[in-house]
N, C-alpha and C positions, 0 to 999 in steps of 0.2 A: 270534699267540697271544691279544692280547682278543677278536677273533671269535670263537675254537675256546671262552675262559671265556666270553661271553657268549652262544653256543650251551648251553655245558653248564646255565650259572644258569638259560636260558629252559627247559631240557628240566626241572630239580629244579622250577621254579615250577611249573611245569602238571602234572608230576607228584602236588606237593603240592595242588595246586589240587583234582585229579580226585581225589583222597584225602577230602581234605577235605568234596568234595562228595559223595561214594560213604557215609561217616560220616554226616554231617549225613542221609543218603537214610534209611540203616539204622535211623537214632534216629529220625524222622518215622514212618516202618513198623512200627515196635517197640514206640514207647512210648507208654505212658498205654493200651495195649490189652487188660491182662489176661491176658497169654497163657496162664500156671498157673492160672491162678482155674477152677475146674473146672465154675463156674456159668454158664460162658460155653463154647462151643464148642467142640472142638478146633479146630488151627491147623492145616493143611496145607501152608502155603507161603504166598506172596505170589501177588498180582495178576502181578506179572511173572514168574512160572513158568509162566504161560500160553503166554510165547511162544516156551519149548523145543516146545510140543508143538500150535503154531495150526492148523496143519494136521489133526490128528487130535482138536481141543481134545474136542468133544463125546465121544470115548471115555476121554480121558485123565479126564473130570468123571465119565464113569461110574465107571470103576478107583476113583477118590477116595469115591464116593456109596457103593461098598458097604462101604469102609470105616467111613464115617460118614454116618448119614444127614441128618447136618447137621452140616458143618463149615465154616471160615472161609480165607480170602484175605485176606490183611492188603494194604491200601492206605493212603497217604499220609497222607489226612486222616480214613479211616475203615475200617473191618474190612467186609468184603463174606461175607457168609454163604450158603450153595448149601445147598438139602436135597431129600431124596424123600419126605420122612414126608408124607403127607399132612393128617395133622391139622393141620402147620405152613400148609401152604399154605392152607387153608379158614379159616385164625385170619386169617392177610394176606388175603387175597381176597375173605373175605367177611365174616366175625363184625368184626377189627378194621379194617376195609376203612378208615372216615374218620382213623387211625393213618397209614397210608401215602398215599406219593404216586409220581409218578415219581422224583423228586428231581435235584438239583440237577446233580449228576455226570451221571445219564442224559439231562437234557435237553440242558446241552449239546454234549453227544457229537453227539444225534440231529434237534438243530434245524434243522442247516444242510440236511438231506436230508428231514423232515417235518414242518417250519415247524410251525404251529400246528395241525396236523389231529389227528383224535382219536389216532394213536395217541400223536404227547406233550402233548398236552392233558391239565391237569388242573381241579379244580374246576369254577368255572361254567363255563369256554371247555367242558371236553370234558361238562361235563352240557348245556348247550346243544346243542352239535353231537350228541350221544348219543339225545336227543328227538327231534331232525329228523332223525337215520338210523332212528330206531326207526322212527318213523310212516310212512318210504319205504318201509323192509320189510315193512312188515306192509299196504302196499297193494295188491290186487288185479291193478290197471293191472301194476305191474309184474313181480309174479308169472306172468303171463300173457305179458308181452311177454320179457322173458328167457328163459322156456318157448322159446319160439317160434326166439327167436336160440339158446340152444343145441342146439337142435334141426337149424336151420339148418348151425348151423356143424358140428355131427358129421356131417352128410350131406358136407358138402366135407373134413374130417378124413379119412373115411370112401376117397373119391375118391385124395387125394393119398396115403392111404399105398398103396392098390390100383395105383396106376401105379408105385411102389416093387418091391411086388409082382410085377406082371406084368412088370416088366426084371430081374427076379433080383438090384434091389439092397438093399443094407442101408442103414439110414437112421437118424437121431437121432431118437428119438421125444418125446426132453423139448424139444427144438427146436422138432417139429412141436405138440407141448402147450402150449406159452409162447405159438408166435405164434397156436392157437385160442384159448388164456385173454385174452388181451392181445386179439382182437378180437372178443370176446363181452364184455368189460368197456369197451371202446370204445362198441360199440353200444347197450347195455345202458343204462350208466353214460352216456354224454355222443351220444347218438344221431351217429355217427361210425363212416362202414366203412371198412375199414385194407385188407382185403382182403389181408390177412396170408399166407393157407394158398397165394393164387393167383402171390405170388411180389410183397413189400411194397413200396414205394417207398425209395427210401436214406433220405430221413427216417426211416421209421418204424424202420428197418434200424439206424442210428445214434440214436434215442432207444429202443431197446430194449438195445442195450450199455450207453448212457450211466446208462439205468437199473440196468440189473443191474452193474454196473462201482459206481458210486454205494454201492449196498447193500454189495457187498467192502467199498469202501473206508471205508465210514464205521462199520464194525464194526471195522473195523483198530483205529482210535480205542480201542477197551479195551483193548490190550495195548501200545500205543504210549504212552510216557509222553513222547517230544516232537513229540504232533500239533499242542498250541496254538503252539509253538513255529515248526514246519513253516506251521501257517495264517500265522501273523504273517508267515513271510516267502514265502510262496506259493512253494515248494520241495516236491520230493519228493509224495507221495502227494498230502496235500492241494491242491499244485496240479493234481492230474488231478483231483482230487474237484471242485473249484472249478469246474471246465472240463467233468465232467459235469453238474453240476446245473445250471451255465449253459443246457446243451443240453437240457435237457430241461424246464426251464422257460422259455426261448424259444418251444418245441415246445407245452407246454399254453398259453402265454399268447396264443398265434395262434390255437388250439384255443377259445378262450373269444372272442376277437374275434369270427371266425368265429360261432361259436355267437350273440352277442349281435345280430351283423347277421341274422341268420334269424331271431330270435326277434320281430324289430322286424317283420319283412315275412309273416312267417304267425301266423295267429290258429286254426289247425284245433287241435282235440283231440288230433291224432297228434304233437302237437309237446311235449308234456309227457308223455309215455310214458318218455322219459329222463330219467335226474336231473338233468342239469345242465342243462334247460331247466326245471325245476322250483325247482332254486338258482337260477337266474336272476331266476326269478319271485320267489321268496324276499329277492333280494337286493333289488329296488326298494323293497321294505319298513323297510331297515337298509340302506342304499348306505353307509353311514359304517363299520361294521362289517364285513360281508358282501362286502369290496371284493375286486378280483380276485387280490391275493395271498392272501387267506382263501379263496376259490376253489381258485385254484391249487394252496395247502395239501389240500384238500379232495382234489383229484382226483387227487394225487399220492398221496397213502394209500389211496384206492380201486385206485387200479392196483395196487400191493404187494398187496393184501389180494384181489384177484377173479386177480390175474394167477398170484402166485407159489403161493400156499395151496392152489389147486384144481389146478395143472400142476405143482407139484412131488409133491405124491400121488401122482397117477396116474404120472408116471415113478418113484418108487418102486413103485406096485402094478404097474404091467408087469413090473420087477426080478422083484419076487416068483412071480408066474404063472409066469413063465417058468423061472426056478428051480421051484414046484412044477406042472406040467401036469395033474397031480389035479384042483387049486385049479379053474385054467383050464378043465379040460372040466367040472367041477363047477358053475358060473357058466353055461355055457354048456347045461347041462342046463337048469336053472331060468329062464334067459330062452327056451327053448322050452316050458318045461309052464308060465309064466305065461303069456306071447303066444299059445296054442294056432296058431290056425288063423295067424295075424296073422304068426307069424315066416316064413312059407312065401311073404310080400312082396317080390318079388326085386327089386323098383326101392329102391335106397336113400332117396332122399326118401319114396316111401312109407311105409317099413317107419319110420322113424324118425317119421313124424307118428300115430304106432300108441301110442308111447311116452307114455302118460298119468301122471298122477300117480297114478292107483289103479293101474296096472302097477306104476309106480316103487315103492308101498307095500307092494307083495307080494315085492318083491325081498329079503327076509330076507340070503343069502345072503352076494347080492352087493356087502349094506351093511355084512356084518361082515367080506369081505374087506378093504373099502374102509374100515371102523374097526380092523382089526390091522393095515392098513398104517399110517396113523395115528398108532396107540400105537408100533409102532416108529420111526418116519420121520413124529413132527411136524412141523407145516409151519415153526412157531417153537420150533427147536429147545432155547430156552434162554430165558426172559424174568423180569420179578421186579419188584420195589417198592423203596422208602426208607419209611425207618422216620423219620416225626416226630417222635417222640418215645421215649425208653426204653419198653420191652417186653418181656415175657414169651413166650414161644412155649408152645403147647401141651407139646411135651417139655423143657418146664424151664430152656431155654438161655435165657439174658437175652442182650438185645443195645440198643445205645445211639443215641440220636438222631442221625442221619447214616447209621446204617448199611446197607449195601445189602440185600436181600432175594431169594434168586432160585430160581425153582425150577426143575429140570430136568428138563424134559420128554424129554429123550431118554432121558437115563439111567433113568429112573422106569417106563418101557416093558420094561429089559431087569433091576429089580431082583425076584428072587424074593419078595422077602418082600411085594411086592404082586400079582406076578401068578402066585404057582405056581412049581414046578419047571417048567422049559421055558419062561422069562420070554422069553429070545432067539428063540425057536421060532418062526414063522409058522405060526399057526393060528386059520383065522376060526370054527372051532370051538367056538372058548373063548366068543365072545359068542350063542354059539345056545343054548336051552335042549331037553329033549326031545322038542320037539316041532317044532323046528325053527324057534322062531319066537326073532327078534331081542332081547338082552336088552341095555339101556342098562347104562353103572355110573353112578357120580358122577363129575363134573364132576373133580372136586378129585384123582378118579384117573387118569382119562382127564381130560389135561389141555389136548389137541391143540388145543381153541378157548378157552383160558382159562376164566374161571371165575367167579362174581358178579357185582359189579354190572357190570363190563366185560366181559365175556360176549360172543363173535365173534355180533353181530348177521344175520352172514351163514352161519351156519353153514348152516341150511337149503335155502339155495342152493347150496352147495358141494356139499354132497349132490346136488343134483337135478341141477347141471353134471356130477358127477362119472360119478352110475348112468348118464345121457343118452350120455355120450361111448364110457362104458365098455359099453354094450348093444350101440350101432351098430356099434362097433372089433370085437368078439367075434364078432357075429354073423357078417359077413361075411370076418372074416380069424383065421387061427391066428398064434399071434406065437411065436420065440423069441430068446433071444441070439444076435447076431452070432457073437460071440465068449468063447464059455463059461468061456475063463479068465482074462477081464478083470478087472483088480483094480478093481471097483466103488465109489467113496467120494464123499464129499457135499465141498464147497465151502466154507470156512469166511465165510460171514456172517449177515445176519438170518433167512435164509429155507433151506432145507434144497434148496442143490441138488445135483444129482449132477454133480460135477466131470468138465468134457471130455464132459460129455450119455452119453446112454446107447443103443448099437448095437444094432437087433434086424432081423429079417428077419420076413419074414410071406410067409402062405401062403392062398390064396383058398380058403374054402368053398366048398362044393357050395352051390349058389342052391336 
């Protein structure tokens, strides 16, 4: 009988315990936040209603957004605010830009997966690092040598889906997108050929899950309220997280060894053509700063940013083509009346060193398909600020020191009251004007590269990856879905993937 009473007292304590703590949770969430005061927000629920719906979050934040175009998430130690208004987002991003930062919550979610690289750098770390990718961008050398490797690599993209092709099978194209992005940002980025397309090495094979496995898991971290718990005792999620980042910073740090012994034994020109023999360079300047885990950081947020950004697009815009075939033979009209003579090249390598940047500039078209994929299927789907201090928003809402800021780019793509009736619609239409020629909006509406001072440095490139890939795929093959009535849905983490990749079949052009 005292086991069965000391059973029972243990089951009331921990009962009362998890009570106690569920209270204490609600009154942390609750108070001191204002919830009636009408000069603040409305409230939609908490941060943790996110994870009835993680799977589907980015549509569940739309549903919420056309409700309100700025509404709140109550968390712990601070109220988390989402909007679409644009005028909100241009006040954060740019007018009140030295107001916010990343803040405290965001960093460290995201440190453990991108150390100090720009993108959770703030003040001098990320305006330092911001100067030195600026000046890499904007130089020639590399304009030209990129040219060349994405050119390169659509000629073997090109190859590999054609042997799909010619056996009558169906194939994952965001697959075969990842490993050309991932070995055009190798090449590019840290002069490095993976040789991806030709069938990668198991290294490369295991630090490309480790990476995109990584990005899941460290976005889990916002709707997980016992991740630091998990880290502490290396359990559950975070110890895979733990176990991928290990791997893949094992993987760049032999990568930079490597690199560092080449750079000792050649002195040619062609050997700074890459960045990371250029930060290398950089680095004997600031060896104290500059050290190989600031590297490291470095080159890990370049792969995020050249790998996922430019191959998760194009597997969305294939999505779409293929759902509209208009679109598709529309695209493929205008890469013939640009190219004239030039598309009637039947050797692949040829026809793709055809591919200029004054072709690419005439591509109207095919760059407003490639910006309405975009607006619907950002590559970040969902990003934001901290507020340093109390603030005013352009529509009136106050919000208080701590609080988070975020806008959402997905939902913002499918709300009427910015884009039209037919917000949801695929129509690269909407950005052409009468005469056919491409018209930009604002930043702060199209928001798919961010926006002021932080501003996707590579956007330019992304474009010119993108037209490059999508010119040479078109030209010589018809694409469509495998399977037409696959339920198609994106991946929930930082990057917009299409969950389980996406099946198409293809079909050879007449040469």
């Amino acid at each position: 009988m005292d086991f069965i009473y000391t059973i029972i007292t243990f089951v009331i304590i921990l009962v009362l315990l998890l009570v106690v703590i569920f209270l204490a949770l609600m009154l942390k969430l609750y108070a001191g936040k204002d919830i009636r005061n009408p000069q603040y927000s409305p409230v939609a629920g908490t941060v943790f209603h996110q994870l009835f719906y993680y799977n589907r979050l980015h549509d569940y934040m739309t549903d919420l957004g056309r409700r309100h175009r700025t509404f709140r998430l109550l968390a712990p130690d601070q109220s988390e605010l989402y909007t679409t208004d644009v005028q909100n987002i241009e006040h954060v991003l740019k007018t009140s830009f030295s107001k916010y930062s990343k803040g405290e919550t965001n960093v460290n979610i995201i440190t453990d997966l991108f150390g100090q690289g720009i993108f959770a750098a703030d003040g001098v770390k990320w305006r330092k690092q911001r100067k030195f990718a600026s000046h890499e961008f904007s130089t020639g050398v590399l304009r030209d040598f990129s040219c060349a490797i994405f050119r390169k690599n659509a000629a073997k993209l090109v190859k590999t889906v054609s042997e799909f092709s010619l056996a009558g099978m169906a194939f994952d194209i965001q697959d075969l997108l990842m490993r050309c992005a991932l070995q055009s940002i190798f090449k590019v980025g840290f002069g490095v050929d993976l040789n991806c397309l030709e069938g990668s090495g198991e290294k490369e094979k295991t630090f490309i899950k480790a990476f995109d496995d990584s990005n899941a898991l460290t976005y889990w971290r916002y709707v997980d309220p016992t991740w630091q718990l998990k880290r502490f005792f290396n359990v559950g999620s975070e110890a895979s997280l733990k176990k991928n980042i290990k791997i893949m910073q094992d993987y760049v740090q032999n990568l930079i060894s490597e690199k560092r012994e080449q750079s000792e034994l050649q002195h040619n020109a062609n050997e700074k053509e890459d960045m990371l023999s250029r930060f290398l360079l950089e680095s004997k300047k600031d060896p104290e700063n500059m050290n190989d885990q600031y590297l490291m950081d470095l080159i890990l947020n370049f792969i995020i940013a050249g790998k996922d950004s430019t191959a998760n697009t194009l597997s969305w815009f294939f999505y779409e083509v293929c759902k509209n075939p208009i679109v598709q033979e529309r695209i493929l009209q205008e890469i013939r009346e640009v190219l004239g003579s030039k598309y009637d090249e039947s050797s692949i390598e040829d026809f793709v060193e055809t591919i200029s940047d004054e072709i690419l500039e005439k591509m109207h078209y095919l760059h407003a398909a490639l910006s309405e994929t975009l607006r619907l299927y950002p590559a970040v789907p969902l990003n934001g600020r901290c507020a340093e201090e109390d603030d005013i928003l352009p529509d009136g809402y106050k919000l208080k020191k701590g609080d988070g800021v975020y806008y959402l780019a997905y939902a913002m793509g499918r709300m009427p009251y910015i884009w039209g009736d037919g917000a949801e619609v695929f129509r690269p239409e909407r950005w052409l004007n009468s005469d056919g020629i491409f018209m930009p909006e604002s930043p702060f509406k199209f928001i798919a590269f961010h926006a002021g001072p932080r501003i996707c440095l590579g956007k330019d490139f992304a474009y010119r990856q993108m037209k490059i890939l999508t010119i040479a795929l078109l030209r010589f093959l018809q694409f469509k879905l495998a399977d037409e009535k696959e339920n198609v849905t994106y991946r929930t983490m930082f990057t917009l993937h299409i969950n389980g990749g996406l099946h198409l079949r293809a079909v050879q052009r007449p040469a």
